[in-house]
N, C-alpha and C positions, 0 to 999 in steps of 0.2 A: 435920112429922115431924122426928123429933129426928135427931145424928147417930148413935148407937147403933142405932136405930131401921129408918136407911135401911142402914147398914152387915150388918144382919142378914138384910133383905129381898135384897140383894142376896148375899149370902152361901146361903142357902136359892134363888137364880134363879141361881146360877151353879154350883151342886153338882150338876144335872143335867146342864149343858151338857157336852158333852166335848171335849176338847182340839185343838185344830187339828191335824192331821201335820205334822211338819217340813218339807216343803214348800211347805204353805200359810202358813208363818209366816215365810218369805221374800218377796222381793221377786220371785223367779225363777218360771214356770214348769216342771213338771217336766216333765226332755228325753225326747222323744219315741223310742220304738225299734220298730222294724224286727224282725219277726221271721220269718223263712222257713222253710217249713216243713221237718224235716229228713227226710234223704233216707235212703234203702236202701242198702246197697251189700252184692251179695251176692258179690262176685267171691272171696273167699278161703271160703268155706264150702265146710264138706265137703259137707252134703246143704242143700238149699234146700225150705222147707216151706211149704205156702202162709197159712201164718198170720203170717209175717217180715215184711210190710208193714203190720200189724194192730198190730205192736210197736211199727214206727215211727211209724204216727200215734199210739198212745194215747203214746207219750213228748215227742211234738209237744203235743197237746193239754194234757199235765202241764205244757210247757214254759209253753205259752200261757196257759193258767188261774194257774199261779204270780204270771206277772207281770201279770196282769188283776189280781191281789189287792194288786199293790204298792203302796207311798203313795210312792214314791219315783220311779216313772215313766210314762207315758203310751206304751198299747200301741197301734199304728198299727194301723187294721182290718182283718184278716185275709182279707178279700176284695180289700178295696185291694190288699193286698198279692201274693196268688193271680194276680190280671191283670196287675199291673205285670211279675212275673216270666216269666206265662205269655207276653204280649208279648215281653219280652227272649228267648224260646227259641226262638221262633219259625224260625230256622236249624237247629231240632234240638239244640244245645249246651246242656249244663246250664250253670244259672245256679250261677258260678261264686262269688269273690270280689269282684271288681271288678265285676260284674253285681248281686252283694249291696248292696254299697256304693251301686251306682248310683241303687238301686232306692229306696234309703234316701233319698239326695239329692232324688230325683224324689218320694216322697213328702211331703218336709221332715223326715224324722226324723234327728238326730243321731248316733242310735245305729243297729247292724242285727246279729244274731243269726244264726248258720247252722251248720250241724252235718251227720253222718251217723252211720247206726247201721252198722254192720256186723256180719254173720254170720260170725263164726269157726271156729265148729266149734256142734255141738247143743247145748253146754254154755256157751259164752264169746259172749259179745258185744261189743263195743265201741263206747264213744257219744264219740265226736270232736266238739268243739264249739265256737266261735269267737267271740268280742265283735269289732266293727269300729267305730273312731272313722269316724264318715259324711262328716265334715269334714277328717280326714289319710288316711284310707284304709286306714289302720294298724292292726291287730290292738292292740290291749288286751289280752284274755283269751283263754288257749287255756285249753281242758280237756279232760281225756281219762279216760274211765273205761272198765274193764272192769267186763263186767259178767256175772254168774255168777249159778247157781237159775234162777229162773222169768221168762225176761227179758218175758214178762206184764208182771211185778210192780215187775222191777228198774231196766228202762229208764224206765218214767216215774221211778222214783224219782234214777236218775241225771239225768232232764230236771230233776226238780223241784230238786237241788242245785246244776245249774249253774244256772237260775234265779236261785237265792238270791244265786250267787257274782257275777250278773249286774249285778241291783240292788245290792248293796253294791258294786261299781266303778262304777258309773253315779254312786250316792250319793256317793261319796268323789270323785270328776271334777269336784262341780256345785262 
């Protein structure tokens, strides 16, 4: 076969192919994270509804699915992670920061994720939410959004941008 020849064939077998992600085209693994599921907090609400826990998982879940979809990190599984914390409470004490952290160590993840939603008022909400280097213990990312309309609709959507904001400081760390 000529060099023209092989250069075409392989031009035609690699136009299908798609592209590696930027992680696989390193030499690294990508760093594993820790994500806890985030919590309720209804202490400052005016009226407390019983669909306000319904909020904070589907923002959970937004949170979780984001970064299931990322090519940038590897999510630690969600059940793993349910035991390790439910273990650590075991005294009744929420799993704090440093319990976050820990939980992240104990599972080998670098990273660990945790947050709260809060009920403000029937209108407001507020999604608090925290990156932790697993390795310094130390915050990376705070964020914080209010969130207003239909917090249905709103809180996953504030989960899915702290997400975003997640991956891109994990991405820019490696």
């Amino acid at each position: 076969m000529r060099a023209g020849g092989l250069a075409l064939v392989l031009t035609v077998l690699l136009a299908g192919a798609r592209p590696l992600p930027l992680w696989a085209q390193g030499d690294r693994p990508r760093p594993a994270i820790v994500v806890v599921n985030l919590r309720f907090d209804g202490e400052h609400a005016n009226v407390l509804q019983p669909g306000d826990t319904a909020v904070v998982a589907a923002a959970t879940s937004k949170l979780l699915a984001t970064l299931r979809e990322s090519e940038r990190v590897t999510l630690v599984d969600s059940s793993a992670v349910a035991a390790a914390v439910a273990a650590a409470e075991v005294g009744g004490n929420p799993c704090g920061n440093d319990c976050a952290v820990a939980v992240a160590r104990e599972l080998g993840a670098r990273w660990v994720a945790k947050g709260t939603i809060s009920n403000l008022s029937t209108l407001v909400w507020l999604l608090t939410a925290e990156l932790f280097d697993a390795a310094t213990g130390k915050p990376v990312l705070a964020d914080s959004y209010e969130i207003k309309g239909d917090a249905r609709i709103m809180a996953p959507a504030g989960a899915h941008v702290f997400a975003q904001r997640v991956e891109q400081t994990i991405g820019g760390a490696r």
